[in-house]
N, CA, C and O atoms as a Tinker XYZ file with bonds, in Angstrom:
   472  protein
     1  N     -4.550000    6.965000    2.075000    73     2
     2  CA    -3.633000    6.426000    1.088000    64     1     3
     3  C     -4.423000    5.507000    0.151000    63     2     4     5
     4  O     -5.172000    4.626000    0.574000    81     3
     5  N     -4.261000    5.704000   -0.850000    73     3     6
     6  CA    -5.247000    4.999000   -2.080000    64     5     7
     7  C     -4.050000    4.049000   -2.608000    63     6     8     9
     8  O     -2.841000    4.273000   -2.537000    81     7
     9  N     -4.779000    2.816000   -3.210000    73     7    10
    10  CA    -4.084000    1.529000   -3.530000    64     9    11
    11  C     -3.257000    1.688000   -4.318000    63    10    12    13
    12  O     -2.347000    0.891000   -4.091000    81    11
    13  N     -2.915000    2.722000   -5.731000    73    11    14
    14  CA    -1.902000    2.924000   -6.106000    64    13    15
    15  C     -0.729000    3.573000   -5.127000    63    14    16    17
    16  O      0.457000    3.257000   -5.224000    81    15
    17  N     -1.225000    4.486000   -4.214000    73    15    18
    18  CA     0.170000    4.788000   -3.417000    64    17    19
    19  C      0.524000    4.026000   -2.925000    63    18    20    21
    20  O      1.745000    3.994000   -3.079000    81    19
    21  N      0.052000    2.961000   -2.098000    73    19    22
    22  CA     0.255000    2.043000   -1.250000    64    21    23
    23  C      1.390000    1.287000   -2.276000    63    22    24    25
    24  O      2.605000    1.326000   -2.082000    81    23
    25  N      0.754000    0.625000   -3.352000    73    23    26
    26  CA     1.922000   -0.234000   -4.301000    64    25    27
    27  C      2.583000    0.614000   -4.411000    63    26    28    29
    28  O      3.007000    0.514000   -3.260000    81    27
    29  N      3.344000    1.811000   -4.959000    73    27    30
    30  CA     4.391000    2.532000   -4.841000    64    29    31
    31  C      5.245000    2.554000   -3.978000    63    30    32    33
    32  O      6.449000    2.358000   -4.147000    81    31
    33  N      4.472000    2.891000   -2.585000    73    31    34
    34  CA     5.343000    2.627000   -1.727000    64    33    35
    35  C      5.568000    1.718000   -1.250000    63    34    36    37
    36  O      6.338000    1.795000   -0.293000    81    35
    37  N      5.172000    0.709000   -1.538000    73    35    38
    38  CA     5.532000   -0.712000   -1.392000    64    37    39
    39  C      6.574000   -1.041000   -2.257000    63    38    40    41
    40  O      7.499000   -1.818000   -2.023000    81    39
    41  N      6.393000   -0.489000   -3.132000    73    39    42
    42  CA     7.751000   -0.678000   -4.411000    64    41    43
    43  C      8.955000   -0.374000   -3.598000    63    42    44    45
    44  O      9.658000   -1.220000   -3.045000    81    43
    45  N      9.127000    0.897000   -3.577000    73    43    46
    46  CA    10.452000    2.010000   -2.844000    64    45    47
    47  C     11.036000    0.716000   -1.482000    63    46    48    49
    48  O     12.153000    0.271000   -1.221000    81    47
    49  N      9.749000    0.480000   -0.918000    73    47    50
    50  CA    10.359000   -0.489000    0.475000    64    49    51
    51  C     11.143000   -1.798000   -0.161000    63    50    52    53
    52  O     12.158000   -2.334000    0.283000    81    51
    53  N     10.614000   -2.041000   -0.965000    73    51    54
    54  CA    10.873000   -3.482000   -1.800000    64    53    55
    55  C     12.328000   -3.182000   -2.123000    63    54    56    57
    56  O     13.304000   -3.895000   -1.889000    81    55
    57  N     12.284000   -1.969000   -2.715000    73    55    58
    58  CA    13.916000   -1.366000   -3.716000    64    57    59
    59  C     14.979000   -1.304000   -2.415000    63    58    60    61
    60  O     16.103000   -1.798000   -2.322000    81    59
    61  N     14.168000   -0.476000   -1.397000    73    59    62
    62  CA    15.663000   -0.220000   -0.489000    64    61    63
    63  C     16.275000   -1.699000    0.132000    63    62    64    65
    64  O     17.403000   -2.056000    0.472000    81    63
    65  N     14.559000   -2.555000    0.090000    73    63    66
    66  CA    15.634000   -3.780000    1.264000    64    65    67
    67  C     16.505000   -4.376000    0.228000    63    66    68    69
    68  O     17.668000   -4.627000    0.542000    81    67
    69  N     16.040000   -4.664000   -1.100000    73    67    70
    70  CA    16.876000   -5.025000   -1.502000    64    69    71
    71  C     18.291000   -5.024000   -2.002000    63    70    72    73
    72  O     19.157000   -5.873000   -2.215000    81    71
    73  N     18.137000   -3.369000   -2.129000    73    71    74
    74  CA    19.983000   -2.750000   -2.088000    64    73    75
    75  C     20.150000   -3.162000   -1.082000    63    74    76    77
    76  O     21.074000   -3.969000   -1.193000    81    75
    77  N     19.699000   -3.104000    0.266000    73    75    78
    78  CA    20.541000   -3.811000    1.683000    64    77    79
    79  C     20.305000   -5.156000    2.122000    63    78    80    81
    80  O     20.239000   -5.584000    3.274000    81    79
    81  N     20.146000   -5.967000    0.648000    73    79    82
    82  CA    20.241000   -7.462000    0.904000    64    81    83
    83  C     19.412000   -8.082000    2.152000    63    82    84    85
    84  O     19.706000   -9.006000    2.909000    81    83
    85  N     18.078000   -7.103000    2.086000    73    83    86
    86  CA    17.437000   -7.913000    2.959000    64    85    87
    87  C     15.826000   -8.517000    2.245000    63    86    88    89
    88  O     15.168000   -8.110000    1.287000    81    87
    89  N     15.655000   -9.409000    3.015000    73    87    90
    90  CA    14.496000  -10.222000    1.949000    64    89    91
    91  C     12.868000   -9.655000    2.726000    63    90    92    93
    92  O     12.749000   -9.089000    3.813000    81    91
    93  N     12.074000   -9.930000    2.026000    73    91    94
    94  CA    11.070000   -9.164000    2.723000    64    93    95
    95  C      9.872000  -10.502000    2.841000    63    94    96    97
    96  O      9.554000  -10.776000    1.684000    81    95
    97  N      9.381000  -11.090000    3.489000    73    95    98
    98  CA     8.579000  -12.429000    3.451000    64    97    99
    99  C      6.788000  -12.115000    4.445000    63    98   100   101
   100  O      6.745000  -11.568000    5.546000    81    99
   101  N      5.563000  -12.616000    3.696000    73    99   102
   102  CA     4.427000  -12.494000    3.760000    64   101   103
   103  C      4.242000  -13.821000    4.657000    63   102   104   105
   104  O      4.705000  -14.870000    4.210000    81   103
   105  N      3.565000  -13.821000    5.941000    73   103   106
   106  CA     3.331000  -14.683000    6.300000    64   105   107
   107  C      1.605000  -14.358000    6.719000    63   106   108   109
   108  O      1.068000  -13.338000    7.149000    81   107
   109  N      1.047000  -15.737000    6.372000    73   107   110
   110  CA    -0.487000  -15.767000    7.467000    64   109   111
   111  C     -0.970000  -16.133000    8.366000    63   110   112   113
   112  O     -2.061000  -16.643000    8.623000    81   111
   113  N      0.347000  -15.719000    9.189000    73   111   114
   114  CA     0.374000  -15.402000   10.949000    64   113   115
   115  C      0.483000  -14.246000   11.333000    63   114   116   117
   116  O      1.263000  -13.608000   10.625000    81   115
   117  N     -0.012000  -13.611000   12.252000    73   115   118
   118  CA    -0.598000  -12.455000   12.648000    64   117   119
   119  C      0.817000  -11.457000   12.864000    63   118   120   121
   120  O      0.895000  -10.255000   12.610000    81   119
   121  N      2.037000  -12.473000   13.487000    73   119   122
   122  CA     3.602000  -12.075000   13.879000    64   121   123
   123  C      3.851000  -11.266000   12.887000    63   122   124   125
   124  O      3.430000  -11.332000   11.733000    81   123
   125  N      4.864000  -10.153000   13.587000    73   123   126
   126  CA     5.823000   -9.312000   12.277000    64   125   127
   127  C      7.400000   -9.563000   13.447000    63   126   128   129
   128  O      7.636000   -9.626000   14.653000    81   127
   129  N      8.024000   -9.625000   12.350000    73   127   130
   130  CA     9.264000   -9.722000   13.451000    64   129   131
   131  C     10.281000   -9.553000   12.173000    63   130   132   133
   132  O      9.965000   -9.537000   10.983000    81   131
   133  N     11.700000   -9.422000   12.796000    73   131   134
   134  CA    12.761000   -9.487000   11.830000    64   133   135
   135  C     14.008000  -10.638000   12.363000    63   134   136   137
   136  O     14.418000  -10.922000   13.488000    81   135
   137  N     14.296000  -11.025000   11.281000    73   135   138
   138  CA    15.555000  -12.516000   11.793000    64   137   139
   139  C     16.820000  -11.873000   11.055000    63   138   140   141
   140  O     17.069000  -11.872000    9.849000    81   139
   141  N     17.583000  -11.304000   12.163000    73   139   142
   142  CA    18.808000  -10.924000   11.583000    64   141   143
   143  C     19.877000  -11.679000   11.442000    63   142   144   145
   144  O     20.902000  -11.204000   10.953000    81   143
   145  N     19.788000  -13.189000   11.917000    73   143   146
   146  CA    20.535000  -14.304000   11.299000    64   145   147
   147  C     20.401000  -14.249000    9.782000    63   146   148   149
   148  O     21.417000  -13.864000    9.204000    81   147
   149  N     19.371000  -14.551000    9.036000    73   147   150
   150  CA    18.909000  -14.358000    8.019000    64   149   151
   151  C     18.521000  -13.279000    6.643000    63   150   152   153
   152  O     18.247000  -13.448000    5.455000    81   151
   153  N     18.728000  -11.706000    7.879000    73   151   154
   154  CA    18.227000  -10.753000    7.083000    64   153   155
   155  C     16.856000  -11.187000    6.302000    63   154   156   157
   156  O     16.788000  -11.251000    5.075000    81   155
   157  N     15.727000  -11.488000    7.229000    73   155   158
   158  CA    14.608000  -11.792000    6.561000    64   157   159
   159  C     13.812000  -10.691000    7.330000    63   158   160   161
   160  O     14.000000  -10.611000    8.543000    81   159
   161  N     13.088000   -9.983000    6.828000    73   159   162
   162  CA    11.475000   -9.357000    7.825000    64   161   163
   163  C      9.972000  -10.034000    6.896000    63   162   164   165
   164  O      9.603000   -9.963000    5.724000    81   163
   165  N      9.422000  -10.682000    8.152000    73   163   166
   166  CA     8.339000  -11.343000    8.263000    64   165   167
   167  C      7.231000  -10.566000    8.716000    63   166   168   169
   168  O      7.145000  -10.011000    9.811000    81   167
   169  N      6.506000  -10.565000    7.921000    73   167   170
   170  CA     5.126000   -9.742000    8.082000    64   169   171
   171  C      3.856000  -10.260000    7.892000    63   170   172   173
   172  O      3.574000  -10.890000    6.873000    81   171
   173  N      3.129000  -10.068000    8.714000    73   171   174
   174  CA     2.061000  -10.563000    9.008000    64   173   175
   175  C      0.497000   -9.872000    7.799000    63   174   176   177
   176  O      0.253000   -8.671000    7.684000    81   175
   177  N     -0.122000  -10.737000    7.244000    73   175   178
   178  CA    -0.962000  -10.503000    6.479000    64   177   179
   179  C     -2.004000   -9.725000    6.902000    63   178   180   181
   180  O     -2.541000   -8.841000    6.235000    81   179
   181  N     -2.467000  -10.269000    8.721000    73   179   182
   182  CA    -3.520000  -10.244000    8.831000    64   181   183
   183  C     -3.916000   -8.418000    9.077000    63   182   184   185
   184  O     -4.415000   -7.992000   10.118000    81   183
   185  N     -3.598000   -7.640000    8.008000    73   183   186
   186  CA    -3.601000   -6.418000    8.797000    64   185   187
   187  C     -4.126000   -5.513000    7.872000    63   186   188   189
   188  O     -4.925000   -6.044000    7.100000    81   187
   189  N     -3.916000   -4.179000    7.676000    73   187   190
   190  CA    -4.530000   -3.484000    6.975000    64   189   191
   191  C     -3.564000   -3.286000    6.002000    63   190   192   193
   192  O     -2.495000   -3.537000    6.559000    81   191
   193  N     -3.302000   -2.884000    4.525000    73   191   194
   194  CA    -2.699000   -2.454000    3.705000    64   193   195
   195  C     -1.139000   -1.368000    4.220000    63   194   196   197
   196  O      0.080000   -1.541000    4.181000    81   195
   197  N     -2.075000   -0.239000    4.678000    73   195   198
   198  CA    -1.465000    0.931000    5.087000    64   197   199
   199  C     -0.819000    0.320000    6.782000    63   198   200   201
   200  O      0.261000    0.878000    6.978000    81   199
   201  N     -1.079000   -0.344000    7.618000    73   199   202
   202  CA    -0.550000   -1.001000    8.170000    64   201   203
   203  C      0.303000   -1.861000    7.902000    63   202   204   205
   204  O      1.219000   -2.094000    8.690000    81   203
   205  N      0.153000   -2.591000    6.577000    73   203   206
   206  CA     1.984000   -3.489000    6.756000    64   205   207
   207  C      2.661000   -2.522000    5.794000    63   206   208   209
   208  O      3.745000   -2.751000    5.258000    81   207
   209  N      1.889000   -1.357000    5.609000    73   207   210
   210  CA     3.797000   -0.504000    5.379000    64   209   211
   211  C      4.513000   -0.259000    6.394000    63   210   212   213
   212  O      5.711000   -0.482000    6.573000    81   211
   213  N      3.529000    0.344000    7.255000    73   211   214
   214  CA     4.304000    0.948000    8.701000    64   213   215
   215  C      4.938000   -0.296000    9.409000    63   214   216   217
   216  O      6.080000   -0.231000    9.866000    81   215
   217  N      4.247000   -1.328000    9.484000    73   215   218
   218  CA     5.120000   -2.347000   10.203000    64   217   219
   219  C      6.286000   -2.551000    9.236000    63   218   220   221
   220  O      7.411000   -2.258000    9.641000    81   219
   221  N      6.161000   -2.922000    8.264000    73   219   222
   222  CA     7.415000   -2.892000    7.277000    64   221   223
   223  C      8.250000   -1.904000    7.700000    63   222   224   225
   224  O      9.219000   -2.317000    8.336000    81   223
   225  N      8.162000   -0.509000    7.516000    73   223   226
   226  CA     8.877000    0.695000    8.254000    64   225   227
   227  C      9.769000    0.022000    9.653000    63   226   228   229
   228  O     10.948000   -0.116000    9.980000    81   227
   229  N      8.613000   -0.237000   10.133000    73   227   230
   230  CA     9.168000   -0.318000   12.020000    64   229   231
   231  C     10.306000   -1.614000   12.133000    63   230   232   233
   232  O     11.263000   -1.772000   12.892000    81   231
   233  N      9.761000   -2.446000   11.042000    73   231   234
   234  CA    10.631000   -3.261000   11.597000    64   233   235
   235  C     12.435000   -3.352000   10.819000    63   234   236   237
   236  O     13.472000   -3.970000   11.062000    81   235
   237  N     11.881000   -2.156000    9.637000    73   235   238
   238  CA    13.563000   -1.716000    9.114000    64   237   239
   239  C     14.203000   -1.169000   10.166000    63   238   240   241
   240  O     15.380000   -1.505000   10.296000    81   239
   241  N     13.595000   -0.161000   11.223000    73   239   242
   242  CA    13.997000    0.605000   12.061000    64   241   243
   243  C     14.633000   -0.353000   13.336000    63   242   244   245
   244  O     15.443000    0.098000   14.145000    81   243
   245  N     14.130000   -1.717000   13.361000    73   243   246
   246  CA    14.712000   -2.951000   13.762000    64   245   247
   247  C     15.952000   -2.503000   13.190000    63   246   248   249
   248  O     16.580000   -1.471000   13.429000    81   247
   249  N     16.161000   -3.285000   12.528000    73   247   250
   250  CA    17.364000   -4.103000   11.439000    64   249   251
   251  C     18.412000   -2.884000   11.643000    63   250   252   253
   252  O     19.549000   -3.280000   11.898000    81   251
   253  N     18.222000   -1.219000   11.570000    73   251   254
   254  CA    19.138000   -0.711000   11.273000    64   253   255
   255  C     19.504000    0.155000   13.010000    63   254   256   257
   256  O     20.119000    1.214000   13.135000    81   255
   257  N     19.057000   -0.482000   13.873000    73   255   258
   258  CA    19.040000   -0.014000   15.455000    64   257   259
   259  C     20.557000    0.101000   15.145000    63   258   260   261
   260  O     21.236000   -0.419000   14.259000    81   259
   261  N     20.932000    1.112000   16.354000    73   259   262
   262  CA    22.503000    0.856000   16.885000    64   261   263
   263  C     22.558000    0.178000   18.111000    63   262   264   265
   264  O     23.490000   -0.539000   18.476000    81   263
   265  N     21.474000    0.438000   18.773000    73   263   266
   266  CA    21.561000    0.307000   20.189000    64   265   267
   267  C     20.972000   -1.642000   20.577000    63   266   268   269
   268  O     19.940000   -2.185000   20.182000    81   267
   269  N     21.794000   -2.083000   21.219000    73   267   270
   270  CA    21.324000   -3.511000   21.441000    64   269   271
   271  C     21.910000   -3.976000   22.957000    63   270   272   273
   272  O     23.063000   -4.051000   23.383000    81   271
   273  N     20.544000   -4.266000   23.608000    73   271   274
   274  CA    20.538000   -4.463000   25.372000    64   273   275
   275  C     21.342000   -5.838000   25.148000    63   274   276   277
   276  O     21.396000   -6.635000   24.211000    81   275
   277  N     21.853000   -5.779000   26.229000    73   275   278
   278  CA    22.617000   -7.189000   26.922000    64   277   279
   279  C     21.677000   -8.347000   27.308000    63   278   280   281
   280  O     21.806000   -9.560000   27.139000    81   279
   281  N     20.579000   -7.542000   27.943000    73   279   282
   282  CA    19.444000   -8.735000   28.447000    64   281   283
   283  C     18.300000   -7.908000   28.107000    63   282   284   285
   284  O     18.234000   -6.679000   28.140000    81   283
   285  N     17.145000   -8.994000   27.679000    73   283   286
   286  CA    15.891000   -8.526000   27.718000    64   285   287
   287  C     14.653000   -7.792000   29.001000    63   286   288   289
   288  O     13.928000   -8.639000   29.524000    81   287
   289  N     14.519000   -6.839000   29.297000    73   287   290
   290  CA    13.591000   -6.448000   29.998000    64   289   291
   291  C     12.433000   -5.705000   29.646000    63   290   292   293
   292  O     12.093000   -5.083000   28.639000    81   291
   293  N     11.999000   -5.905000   30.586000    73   291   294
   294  CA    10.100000   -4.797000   29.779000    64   293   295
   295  C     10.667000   -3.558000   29.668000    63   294   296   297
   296  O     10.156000   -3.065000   28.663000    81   295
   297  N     11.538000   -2.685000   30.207000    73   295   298
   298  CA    11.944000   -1.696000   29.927000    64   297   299
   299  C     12.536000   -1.213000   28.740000    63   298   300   301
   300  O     12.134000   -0.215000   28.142000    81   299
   301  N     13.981000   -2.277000   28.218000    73   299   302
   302  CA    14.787000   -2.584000   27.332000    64   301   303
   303  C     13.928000   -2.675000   26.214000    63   302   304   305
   304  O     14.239000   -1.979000   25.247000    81   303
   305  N     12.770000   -3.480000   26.120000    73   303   306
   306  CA    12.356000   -3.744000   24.734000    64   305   307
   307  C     11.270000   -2.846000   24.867000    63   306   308   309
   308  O     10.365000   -3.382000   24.228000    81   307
   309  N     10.894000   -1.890000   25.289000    73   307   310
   310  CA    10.139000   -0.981000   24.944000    64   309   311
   311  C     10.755000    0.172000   24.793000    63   310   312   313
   312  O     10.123000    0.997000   24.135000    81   311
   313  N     11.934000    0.542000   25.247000    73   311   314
   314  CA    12.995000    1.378000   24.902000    64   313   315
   315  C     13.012000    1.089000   22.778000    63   314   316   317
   316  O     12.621000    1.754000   21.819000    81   315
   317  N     13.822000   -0.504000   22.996000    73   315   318
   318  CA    14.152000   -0.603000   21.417000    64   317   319
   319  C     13.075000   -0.194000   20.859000    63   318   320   321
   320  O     13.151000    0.760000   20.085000    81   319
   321  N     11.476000   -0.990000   21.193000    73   319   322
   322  CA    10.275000   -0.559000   20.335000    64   321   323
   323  C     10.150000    1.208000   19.838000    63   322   324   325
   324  O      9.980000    1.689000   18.718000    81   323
   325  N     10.269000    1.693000   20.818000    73   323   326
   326  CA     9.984000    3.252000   20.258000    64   325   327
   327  C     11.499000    3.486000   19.227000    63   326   328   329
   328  O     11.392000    3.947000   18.090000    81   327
   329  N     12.430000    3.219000   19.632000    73   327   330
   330  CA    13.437000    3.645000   18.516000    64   329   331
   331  C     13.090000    2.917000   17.585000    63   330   332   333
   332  O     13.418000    3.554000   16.584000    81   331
   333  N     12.582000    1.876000   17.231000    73   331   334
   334  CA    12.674000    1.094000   15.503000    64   333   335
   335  C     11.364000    1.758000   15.127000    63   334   336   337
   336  O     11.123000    1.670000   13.923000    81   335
   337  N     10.654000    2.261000   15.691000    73   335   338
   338  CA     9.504000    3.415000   14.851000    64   337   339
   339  C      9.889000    4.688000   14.805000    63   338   340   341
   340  O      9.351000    5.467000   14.019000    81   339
   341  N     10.713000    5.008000   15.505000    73   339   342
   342  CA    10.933000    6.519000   15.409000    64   341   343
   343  C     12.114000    6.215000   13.933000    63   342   344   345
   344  O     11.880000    6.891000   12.931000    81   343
   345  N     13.312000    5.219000   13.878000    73   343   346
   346  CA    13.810000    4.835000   13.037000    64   345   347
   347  C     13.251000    4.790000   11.741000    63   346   348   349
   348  O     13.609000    5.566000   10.855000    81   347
   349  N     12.346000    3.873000   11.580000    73   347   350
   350  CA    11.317000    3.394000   10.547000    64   349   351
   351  C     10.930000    4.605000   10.159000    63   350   352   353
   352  O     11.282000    4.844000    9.004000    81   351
   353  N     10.212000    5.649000   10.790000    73   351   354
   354  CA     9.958000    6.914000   10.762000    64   353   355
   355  C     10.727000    7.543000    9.950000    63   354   356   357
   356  O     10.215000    7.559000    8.830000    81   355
   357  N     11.789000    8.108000    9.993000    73   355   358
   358  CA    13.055000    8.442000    8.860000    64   357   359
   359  C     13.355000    7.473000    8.394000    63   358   360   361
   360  O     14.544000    7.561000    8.091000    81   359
   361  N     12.974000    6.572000    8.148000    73   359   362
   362  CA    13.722000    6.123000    6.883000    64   361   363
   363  C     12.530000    5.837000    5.890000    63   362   364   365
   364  O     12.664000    5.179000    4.858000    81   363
   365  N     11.664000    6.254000    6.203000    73   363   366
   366  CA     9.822000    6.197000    5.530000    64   365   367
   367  C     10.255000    7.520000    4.666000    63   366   368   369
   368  O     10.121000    7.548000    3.443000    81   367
   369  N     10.849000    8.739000    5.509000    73   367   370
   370  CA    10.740000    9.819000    5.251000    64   369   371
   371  C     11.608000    9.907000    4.045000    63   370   372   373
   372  O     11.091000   10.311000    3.004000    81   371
   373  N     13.186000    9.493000    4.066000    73   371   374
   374  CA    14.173000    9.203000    3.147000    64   373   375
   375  C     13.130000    8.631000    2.080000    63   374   376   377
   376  O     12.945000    9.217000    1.014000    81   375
   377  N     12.554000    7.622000    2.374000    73   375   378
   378  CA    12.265000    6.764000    1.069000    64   377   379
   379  C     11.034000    7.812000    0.367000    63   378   380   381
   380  O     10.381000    7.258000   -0.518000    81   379
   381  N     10.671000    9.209000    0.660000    73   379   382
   382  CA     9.484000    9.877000    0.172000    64   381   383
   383  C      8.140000    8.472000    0.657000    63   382   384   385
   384  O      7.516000    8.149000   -0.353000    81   383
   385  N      7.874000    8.024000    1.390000    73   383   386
   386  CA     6.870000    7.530000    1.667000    64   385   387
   387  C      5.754000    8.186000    1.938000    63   386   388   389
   388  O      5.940000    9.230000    2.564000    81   387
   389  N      4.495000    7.891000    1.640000    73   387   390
   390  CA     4.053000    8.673000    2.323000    64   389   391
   391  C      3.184000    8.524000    3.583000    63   390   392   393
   392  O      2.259000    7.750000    3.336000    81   391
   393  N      3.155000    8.897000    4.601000    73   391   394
   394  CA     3.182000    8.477000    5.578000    64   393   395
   395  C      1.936000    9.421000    6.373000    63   394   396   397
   396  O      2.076000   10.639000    6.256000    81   395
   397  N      1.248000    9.143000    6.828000    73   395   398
   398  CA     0.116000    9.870000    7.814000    64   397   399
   399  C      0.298000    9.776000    9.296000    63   398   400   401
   400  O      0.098000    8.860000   10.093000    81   399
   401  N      0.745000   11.023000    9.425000    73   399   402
   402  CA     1.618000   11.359000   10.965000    64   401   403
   403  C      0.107000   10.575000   11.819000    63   402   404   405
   404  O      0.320000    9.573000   12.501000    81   403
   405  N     -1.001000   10.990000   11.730000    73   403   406
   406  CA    -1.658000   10.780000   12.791000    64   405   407
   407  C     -2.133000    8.821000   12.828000    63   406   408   409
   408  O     -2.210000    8.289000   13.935000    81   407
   409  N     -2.312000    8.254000   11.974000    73   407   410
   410  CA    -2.182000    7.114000   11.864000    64   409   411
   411  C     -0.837000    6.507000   11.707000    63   410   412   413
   412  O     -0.821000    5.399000   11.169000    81   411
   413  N      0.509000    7.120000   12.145000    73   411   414
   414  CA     1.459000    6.410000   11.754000    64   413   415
   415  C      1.889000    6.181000   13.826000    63   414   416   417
   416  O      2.372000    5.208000   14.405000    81   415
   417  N      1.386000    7.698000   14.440000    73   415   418
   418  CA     1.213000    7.673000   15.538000    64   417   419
   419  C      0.373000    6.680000   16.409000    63   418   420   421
   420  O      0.871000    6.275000   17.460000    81   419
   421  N     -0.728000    6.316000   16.074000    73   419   422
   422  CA    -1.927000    5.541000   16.487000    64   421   423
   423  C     -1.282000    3.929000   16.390000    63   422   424   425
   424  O     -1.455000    3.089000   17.273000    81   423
   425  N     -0.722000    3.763000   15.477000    73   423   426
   426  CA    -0.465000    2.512000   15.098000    64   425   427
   427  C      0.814000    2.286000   16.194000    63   426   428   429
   428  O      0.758000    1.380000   17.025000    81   427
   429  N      1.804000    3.075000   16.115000    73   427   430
   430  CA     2.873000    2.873000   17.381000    64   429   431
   431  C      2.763000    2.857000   18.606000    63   430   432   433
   432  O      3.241000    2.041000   19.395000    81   431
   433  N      1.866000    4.134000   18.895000    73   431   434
   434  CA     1.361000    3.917000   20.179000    64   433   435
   435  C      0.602000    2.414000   20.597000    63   434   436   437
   436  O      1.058000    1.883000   21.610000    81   435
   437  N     -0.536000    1.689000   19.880000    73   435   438
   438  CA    -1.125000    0.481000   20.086000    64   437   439
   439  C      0.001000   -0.819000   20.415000    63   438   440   441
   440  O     -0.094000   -1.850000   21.080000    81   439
   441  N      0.905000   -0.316000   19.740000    73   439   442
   442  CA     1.639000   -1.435000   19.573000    64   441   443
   443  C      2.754000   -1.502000   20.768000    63   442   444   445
   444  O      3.067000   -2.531000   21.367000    81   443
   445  N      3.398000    0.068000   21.036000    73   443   446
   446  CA     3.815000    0.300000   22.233000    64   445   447
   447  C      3.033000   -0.398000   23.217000    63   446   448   449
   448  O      3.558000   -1.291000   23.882000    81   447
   449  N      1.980000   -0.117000   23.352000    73   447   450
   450  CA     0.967000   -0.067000   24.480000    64   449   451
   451  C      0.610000   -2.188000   24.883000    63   450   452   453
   452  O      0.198000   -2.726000   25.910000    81   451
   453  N      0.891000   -2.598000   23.952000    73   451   454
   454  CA     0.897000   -3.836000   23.755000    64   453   455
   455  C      2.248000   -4.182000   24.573000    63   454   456   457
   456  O      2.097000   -4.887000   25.571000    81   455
   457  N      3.445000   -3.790000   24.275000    73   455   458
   458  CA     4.526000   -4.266000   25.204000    64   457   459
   459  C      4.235000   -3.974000   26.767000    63   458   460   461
   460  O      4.150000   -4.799000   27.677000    81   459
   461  N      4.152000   -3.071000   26.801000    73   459   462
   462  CA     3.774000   -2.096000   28.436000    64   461   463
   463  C      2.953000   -2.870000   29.211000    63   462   464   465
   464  O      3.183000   -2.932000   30.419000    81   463
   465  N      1.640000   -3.731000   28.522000    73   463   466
   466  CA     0.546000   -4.390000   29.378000    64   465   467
   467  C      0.791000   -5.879000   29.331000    63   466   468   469
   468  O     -0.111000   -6.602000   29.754000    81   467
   469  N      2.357000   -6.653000   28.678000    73   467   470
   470  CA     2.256000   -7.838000   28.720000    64   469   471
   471  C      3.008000   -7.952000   29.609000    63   470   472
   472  O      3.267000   -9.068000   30.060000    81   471
């Protein structure tokens, strides 16, 4: 993905949160997370370009979950984790993003793999 696509599709992400009134915020802490008190997603700088789209992606796939556990478990939140990327995933796709199956894979899996070993 070359730096004009990247801003493009950074645009499109920019356009949809904002039809759904959600704010999109740069932080230079490593964290990505979403505050649905707030409708804010917080994203972490420290990363690669083509990486905070996909986290951007994953963590819409947050925001627009249906499914929400009663209590937190290692199971439960690695359950949600794969749905807000598989989520993020279509809605990358909706937005014409463009998206590189094999690095869009690599990046979920790591990050999966990060819940599983804490």
């Amino acid at each position: 993905m070359q730096g004009s696509q990247l801003e493009e599709d950074l645009q499109k992400i920019k356009t949809f949160l904002s039809d759904n009134g959600i704010k999109l915020l740069f932080s230079s802490d490593a964290e990505n997370y979403i505050d649905h008190h707030t409708s804010e997603i917080v994203i972490g700088c420290r990363q690669t370009p083509k990486h905070v789209v996909y986290t951007i992606l994953h963590e819409i796939g947050h925001y627009f979950l249906d499914i929400h556990f009663d209590s937190e478990t290692k199971s439960s939140i690695v359950i949600e984790e794969v749905l807000a990327w598989d989520r993020g995933y279509d809605i990358g796709q909706t937005l014409q993003i463009n998206i590189d199956d094999e690095d869009w894979k690599e990046i979920m899996e790591d990050c999966i793999r990060q819940y599983i070993e804490q």
